[in-house]
C-alpha positions as CSV (number, residue, x, y, z in Angstrom):
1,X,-32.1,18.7,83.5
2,X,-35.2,20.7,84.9
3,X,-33.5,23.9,83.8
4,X,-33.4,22.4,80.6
5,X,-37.1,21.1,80.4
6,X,-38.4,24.1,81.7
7,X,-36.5,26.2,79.2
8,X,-38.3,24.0,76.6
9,X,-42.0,24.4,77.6
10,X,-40.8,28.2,78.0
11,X,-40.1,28.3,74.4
12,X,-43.1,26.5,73.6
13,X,-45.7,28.4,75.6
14,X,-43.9,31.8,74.0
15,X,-44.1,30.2,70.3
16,X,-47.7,29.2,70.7
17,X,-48.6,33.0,72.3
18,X,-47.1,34.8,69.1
19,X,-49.3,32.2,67.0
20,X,-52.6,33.6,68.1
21,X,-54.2,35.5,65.9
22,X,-54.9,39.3,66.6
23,X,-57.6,41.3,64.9
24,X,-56.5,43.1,62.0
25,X,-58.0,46.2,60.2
26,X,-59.8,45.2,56.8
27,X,-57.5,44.3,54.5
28,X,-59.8,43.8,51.0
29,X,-60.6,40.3,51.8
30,X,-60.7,39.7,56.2
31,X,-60.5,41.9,59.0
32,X,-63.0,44.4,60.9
33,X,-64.3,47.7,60.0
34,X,-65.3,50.4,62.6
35,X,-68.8,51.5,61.4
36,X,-69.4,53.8,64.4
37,X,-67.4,54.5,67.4
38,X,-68.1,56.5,71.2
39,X,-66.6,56.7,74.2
40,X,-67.9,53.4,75.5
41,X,-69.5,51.7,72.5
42,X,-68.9,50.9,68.9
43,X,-70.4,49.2,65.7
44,X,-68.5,46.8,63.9
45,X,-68.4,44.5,61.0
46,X,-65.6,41.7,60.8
47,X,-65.4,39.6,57.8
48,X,-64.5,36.1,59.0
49,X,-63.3,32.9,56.7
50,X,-66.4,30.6,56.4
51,X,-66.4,28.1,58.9
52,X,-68.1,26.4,61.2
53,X,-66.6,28.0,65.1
54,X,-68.7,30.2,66.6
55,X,-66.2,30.1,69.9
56,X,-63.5,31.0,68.0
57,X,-65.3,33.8,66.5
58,X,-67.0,35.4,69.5
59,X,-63.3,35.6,70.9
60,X,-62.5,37.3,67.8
61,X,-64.9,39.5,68.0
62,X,-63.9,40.6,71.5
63,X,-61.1,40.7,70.8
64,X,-61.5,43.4,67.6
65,X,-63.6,45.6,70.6
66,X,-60.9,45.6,72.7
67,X,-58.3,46.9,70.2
68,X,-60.8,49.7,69.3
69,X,-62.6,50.3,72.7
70,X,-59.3,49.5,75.1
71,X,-58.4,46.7,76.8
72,X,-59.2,47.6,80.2
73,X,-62.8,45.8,80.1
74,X,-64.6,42.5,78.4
75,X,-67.1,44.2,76.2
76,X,-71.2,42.9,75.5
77,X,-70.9,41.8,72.0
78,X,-74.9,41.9,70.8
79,X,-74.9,40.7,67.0
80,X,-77.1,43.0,64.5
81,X,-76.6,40.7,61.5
82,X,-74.2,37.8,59.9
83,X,-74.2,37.8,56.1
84,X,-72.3,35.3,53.6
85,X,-70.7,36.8,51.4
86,X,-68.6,35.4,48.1
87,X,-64.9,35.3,48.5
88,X,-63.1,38.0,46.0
89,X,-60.1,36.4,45.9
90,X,-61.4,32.5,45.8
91,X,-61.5,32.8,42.1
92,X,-58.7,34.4,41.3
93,X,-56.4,31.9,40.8
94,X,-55.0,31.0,37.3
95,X,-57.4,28.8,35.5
96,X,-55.6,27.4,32.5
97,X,-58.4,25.7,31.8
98,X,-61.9,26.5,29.9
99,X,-64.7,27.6,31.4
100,X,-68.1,26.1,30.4
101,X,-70.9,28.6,30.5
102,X,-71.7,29.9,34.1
103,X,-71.2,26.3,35.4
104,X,-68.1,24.6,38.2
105,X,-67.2,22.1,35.0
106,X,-64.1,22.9,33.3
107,X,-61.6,20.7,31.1
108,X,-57.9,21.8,30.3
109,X,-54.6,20.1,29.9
110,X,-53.4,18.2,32.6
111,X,-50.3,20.1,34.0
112,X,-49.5,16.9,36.3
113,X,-45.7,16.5,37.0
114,X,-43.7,13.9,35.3
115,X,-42.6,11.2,37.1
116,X,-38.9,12.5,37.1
117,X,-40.2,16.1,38.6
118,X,-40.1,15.8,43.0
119,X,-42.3,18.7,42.6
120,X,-45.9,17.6,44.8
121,X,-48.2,19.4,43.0
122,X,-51.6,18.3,45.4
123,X,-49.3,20.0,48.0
124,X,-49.3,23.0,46.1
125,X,-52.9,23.3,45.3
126,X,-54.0,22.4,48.8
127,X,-52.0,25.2,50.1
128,X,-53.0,27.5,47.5
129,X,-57.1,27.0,48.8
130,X,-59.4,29.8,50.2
131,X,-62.7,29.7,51.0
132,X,-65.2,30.2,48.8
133,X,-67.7,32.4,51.3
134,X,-66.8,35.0,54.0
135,X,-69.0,35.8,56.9
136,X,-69.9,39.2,57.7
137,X,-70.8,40.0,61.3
138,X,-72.0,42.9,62.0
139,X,-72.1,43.7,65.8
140,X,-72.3,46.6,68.8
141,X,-69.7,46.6,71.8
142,X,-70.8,48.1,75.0
């Protein structure tokens, strides 16, 4: 029975560890850019989804200088600059309704499913959300 409950949290603890998030090259949308690189130091800029965890984000960020700089050290992360930025892809989804002037206020048929349909359609658009700003920090490792 231990073999078998330690086998369990095994699998957990791996399936959690491939979860994390690693810093990824700029992709169009999220992702870091190297703006200048040396031996020991570089400038970055990582566009981050707009939200409110800095701890999160500073962990990112070392992260990003590690994968550029090498892993064998924790880096000084000194911020030049954090801009907001609009999201490119936040309004790209398929409006089938009208736009009025250069306001949020649109009208449109409904395209609610029919009682009969098992499709969840809030589901659907909830899942189908992105932010509507990016962060841009721009930063130095040493």
């Amino acid at each position: 029975m231990k073999k078998i409950t330690l086998l369990g949290l095994g699998c957990i603890i791996i399936s959690l560890a491939a979860c994390q998030t690693t810093p990824r090259q700029y992709n169009g949308v999220t992702g870091y850019q190297i703006e200048n690189q040396s031996s020991n130091n570089a400038t970055l800029a990582y566009t981050l989804s707009g939200r409110a965890d800095r701890d999160l984000d500073v962990d990112k960020l070392q992260r990003a200088c590690k994968k550029v700089l090498g892993e064998n050290k924790a880096y000084k992360i000194s911020v030049l600059s954090v801009n907001e930025i609009i999201n490119p892809q936040a309004g790209s989804h398929d409006s089938k309704g009208v736009q009025l002037g250069n306001s949020r206020t649109s009208f449109g048929l409904s395209n609610t499913p029919s009682l009969n349909n098992s499709e969840d359609y809030a589901t659907r658009q909830a899942l189908e959300t992105r932010p509507s700003t990016l962060h841009v920090v721009r930063y130095t490792c040493s």
